[in-house]
Each structure stands twice: as C-alpha cells, then as structure tokens.
C-alpha positions in Angstrom: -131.5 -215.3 16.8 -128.9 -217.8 16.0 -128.1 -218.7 12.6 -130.0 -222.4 12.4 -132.9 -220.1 13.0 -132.2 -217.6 10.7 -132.0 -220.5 7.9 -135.3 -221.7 9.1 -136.9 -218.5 8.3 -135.0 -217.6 5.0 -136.4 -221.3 3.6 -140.2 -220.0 4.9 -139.6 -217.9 1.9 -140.9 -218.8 -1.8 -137.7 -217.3 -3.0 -135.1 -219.3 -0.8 -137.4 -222.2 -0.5 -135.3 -224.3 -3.4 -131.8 -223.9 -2.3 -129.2 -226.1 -0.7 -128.4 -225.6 3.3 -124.8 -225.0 2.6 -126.2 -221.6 0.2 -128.9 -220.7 2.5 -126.2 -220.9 5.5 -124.2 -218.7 3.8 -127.0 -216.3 3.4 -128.6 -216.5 6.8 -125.1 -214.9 8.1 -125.3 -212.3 6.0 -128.9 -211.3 7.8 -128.9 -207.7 10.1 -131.4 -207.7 13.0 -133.2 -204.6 13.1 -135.9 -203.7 15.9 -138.4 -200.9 14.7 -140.9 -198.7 16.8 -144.6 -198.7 16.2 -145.5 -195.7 13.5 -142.0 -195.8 12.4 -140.9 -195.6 8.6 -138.0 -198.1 7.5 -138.8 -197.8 3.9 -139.6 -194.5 2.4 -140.6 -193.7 -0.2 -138.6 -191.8 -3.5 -135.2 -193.1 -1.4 -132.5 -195.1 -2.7 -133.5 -198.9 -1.9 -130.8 -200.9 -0.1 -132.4 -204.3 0.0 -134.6 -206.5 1.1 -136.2 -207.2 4.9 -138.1 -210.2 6.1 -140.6 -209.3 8.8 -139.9 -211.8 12.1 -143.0 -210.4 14.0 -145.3 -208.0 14.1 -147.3 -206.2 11.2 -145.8 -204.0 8.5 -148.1 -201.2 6.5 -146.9 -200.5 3.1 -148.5 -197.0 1.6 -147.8 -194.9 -1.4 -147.8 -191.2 -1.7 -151.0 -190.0 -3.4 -150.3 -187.1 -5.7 -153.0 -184.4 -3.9 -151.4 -185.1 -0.7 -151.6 -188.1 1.8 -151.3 -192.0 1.5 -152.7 -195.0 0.3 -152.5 -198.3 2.4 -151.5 -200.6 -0.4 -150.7 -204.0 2.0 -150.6 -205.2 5.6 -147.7 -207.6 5.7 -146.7 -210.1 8.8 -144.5 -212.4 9.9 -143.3 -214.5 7.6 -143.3 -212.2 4.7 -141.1 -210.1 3.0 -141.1 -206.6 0.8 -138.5 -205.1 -1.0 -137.7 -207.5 -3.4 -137.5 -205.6 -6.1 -134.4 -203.5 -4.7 -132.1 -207.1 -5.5 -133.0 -206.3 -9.0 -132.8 -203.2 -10.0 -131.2 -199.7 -8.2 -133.7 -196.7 -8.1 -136.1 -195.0 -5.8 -138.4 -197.1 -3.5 -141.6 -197.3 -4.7 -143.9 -196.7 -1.9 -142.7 -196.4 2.3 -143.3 -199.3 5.1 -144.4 -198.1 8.5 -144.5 -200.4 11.8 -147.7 -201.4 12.7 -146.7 -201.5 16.4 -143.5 -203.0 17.1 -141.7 -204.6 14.7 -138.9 -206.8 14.4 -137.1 -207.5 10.8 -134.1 -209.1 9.4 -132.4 -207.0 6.7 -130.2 -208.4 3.7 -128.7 -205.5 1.7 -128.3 -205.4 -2.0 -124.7 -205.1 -1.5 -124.4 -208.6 0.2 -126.7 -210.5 -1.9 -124.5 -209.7 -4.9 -121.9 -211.2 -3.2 -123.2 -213.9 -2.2 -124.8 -214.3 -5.6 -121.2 -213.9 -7.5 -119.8 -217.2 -5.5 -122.8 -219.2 -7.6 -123.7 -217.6 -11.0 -125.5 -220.3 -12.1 -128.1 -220.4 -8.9 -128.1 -216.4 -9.3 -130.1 -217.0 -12.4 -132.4 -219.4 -10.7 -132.9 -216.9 -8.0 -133.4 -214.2 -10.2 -135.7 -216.3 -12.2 -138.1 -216.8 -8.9 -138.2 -213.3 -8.5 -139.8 -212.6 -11.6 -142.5 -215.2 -10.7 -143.7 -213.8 -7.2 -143.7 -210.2 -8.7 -145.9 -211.7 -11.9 -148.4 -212.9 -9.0 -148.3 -210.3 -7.4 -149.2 -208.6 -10.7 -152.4 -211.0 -11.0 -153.5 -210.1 -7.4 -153.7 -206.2 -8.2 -155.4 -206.8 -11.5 -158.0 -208.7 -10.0 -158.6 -206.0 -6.6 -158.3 -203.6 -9.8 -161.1 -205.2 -11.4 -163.3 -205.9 -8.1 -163.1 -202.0 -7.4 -163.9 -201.4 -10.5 -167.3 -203.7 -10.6 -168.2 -202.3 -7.1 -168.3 -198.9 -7.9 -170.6 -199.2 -11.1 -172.9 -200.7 -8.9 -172.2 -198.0 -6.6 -172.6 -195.1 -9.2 -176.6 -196.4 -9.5 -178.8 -195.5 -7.0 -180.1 -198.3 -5.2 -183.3 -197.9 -3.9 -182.9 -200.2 -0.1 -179.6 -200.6 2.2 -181.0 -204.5 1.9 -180.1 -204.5 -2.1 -177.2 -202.9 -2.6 -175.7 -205.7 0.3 -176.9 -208.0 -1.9 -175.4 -206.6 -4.9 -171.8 -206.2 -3.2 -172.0 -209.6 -1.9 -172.0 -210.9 -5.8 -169.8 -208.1 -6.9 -167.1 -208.8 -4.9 -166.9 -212.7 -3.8 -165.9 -213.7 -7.4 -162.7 -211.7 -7.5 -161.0 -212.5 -3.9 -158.3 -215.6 -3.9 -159.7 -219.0 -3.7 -163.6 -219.9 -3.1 -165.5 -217.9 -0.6 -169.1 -217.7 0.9 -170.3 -214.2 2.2 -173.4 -212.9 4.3 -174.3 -209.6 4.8 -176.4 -208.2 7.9 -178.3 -204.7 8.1 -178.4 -203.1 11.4 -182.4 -202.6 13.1 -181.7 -198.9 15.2 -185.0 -200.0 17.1 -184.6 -203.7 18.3 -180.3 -202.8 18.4 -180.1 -206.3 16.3 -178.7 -207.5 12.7 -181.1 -209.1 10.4 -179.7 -211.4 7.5 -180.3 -209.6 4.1 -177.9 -211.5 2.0 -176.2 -214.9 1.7 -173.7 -216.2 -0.9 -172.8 -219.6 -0.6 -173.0 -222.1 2.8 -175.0 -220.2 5.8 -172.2 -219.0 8.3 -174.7 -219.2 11.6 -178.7 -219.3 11.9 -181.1 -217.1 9.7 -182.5 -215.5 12.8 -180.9 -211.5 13.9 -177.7 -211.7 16.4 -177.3 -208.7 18.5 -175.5 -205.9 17.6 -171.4 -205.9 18.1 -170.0 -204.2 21.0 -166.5 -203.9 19.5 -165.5 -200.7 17.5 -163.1 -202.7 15.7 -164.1 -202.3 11.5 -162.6 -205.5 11.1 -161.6 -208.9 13.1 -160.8 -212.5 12.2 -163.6 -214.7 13.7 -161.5 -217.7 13.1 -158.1 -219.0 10.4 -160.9 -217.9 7.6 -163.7 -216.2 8.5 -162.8 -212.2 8.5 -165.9 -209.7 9.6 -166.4 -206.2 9.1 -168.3 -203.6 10.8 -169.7 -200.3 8.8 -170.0 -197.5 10.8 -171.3 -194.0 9.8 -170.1 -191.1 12.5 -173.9 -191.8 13.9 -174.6 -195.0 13.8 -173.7 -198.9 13.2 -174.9 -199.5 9.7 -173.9 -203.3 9.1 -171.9 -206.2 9.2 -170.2 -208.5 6.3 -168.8 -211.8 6.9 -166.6 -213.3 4.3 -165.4 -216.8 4.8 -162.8 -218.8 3.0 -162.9 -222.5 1.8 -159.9 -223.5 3.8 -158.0 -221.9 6.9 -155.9 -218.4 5.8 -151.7 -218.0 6.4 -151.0 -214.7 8.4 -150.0 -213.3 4.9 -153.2 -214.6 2.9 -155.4 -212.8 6.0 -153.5 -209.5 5.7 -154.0 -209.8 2.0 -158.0 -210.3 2.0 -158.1 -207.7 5.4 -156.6 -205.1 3.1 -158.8 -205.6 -0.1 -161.9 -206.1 2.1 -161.7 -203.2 4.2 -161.2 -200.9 1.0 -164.6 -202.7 -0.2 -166.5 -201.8 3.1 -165.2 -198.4 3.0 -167.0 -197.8 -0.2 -170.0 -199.7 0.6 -170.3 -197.5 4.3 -170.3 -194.5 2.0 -172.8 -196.0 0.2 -175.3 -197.3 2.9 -174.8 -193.4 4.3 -176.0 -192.1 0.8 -179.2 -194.8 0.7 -179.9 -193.7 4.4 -180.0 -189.6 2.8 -182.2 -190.5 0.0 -184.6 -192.8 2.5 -184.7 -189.8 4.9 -184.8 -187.3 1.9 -188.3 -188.9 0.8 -190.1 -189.5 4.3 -189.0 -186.0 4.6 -191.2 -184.9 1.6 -193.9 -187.3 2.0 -194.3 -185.6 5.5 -193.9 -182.1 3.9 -196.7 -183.6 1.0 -199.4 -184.6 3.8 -198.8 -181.3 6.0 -199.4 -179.1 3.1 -202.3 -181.4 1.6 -205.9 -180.2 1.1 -207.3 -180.0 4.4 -211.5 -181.7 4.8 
C-alpha cells in the first residue's frame, strides 16, 4: 500500500479526520502492515498495549475474559475502523483481546512512534488528544444504552409470558427504543405444521406483506438483507423458532452494521432462551390437561 493510500485511510478516521496533509503524511509513514490468520489473537488480553491498529479488511472480534472461565464477544469491528486507542493514552494492560475473524489485514502505529510524531507538534498533540477523549465518551453512551436495553429485556424476560406471540411483541418495544438512530422492527413466529412464518408483531413502517413467507433455508442466526435491514434467525437445537427483522431509517457504514449485529444477536440469544422456556410451559400444560382427561371420571 503506498503511502497516498495510507493517508487516505488514516483521514477515514474520526481521529485524524482534522489534520493537515503535511501531518497526516508524516504519520501514514510511520504505519506497519501486518497480515493476520483467521482465529488468530493480535491483541490479548492483561498484555502490555503497544499501540493502535486500523483494520484495512476483514472483520476483527474483540472479547473479554469472563471471570468463571471463557469470553464475551464485546464488538465486531471492520474495515475502516480502529481499536486500541486507548494504548496512545495511557501504558497498562490491554483491556480485552482481538481475534481475526477470517483473514485479516491491519495497519499498526505503535505508541512509541506516535509520541514522536506528536513531540514535532505539541500544540496539535493536544487537539489530538482532545478527540480521543470524545470517541471514548461515545463510546461510553453506546454501552450505557446496550446496558440499559439488556437490562429492560430481561425484566420482561424474568415474567412468565403466557404465548411465544407476546413476548415478540414485548421485545420488539423493549428493544427498538434503545438501538442508534430510528428503527422499525417485525417479528415472525415459526408454524412447525404449514413450515411458514406468520407476522405476530410490527413496530413502525411494514417491511413486506402481512401474509406468512416460508421458512428460511439458511442456518445463518443473522444476515444483512440490505445497507439497513439486519435479520435474525432463533433456533432451539430442535427446531426453527422465529425470525426478527430490524430496519434502520437510513443505509448502515460497515462499522454502524457490526455495531447493531453485535447488540442484536445478544438480544435474540436471550429471547431464543426465552421462546424455548414458553414452548416448556405450553408443552408442560397440554401435558397435564391430557394427564387430567385420562384420569377423569369415566360415564
């Protein structure tokens, strides 16, 4: 990649989006290539940060440690964005590890250089320090709200609801009002006998006709219809169970998809627990009712 490139890329960025060619030159030749295999770690966690990487192609997943053992997926990054920003600040431990999603291409800019490069201009340093501690603050706002969407959905979770068709419906208006921007949202519950999707809830402008669309042959839990329309499939080990569609007002960046792919397939996790709990209870009770007529006074 040759270095008129390179400066193409770094001004992409929110944080080198306000600086001069002549300073964004000098950065963009400070920039190592680095090619990483799919499943491969070149972040980890608890070790010394060395700087910052900007993703070129492919997808990046960013996990934390979880204290009783395993990970949590915290992000999906792609081209165009960037993770380790926080390293340029401060020297410590990283925070959580970033794994290839497939292959991966990156361009890395150690913490060493970028002091360097920072000392020749002290009073842009502050300015670029300064735009740091914006993009962290909204990236701040965005976990509160997925904090506070997780939190809504599972006190409608923790009560019993009595069909699959109402807690969909109760999701749908849990959940739309904390995601990024204005969204519309249907929900379809999967028919075992006619192998269909019937519409059991709507929020906002239709997405297609009222009438039931057969069921998906993919096994894919989620895929982009179009720039903003992301769909998910809930599957128990059995069985399909049903489909959300969540739609956005206006055509999603790479980043902005990975961003509502990663909060909404944390929300159809919990609601495929759910729907499996709704289908016990609904089997539960035929089971009884059945039990009730065997053993009933005989005439």
């Amino acid at each position: 990649m040759d270095l008129d490139e390179r400066v193409r890329r770094l001004r992409s960025l929110a944080l080198f989006a306000s600086l001069s060619e002549e300073r964004l030159r000098a950065l963009a030749s400070l920039l190592e290539a680095r090619a990483v295999e799919d499943g491969s770690a070149f972040i980890v966690e608890g070790e010394k940060g060395d700087g910052l990487y900007y993703i070129v192609s492919g997808r990046v997943r960013v996990a934390k440690r979880l204290g009783e053992g395993g990970e949590k997926d915290l992000a999906f990054l792609g081209p165009g964005e960037a993770l380790g920003e926080m390293d340029l600040l401060r020297e410590g431990p990283r925070s959580a590890s970033a794994y290839a999603a497939g292959p991966v291409e990156l361009l890395g800019l150690k913490s060493a250089a970028l002091k360097g490069w920072l000392a020749a201009d002290p009073s842009g340093a502050s300015i670029f320090y300064a735009r740091i501690a914006e993009i962290q603050s909204a990236r701040l706002r965005r976990t509160s709200d997925e904090v506070a969407m997780l939190y809504d959905l599972s006190q409608l979770l923790v009560t019993p609801q009595a069909t699959a068709a109402g807690l969909l419906t109760h999701a749908l208006h849990r959940v739309t009002p904390h995601l990024q921007g204005t969204w519309s949202a249907e929900a379809r519950l999967y028919n075992f006998f006619d192998d269909e999707l019937a519409l059991v809830a709507r929020l906002g402008p239709a997405q297609g006709p009222d009438a039931p669309e057969p069921a998906p042959k993919s096994t894919a839990e989620a895929a982009w219809i179009d720039a903003r329309t992301l769909r998910l499939t809930l599957r128990s080990p059995k069985s399909l169970l049903a489909t959300l569609s969540f739609r956005a007002d206006a055509d999603l960046n790479d980043s902005a998809q990975s961003e509502a792919e990663r909060t909404l397939g944390a929300v159809s996790r919990l609601l495929t627990s759910a729907l499996e709990n709704v289908d016990h209870r609904t089997d539960e009770a035929l089971r009884e009712r059945l039990r009730s007529q065997a053993n009933g006074p005989r005439i």
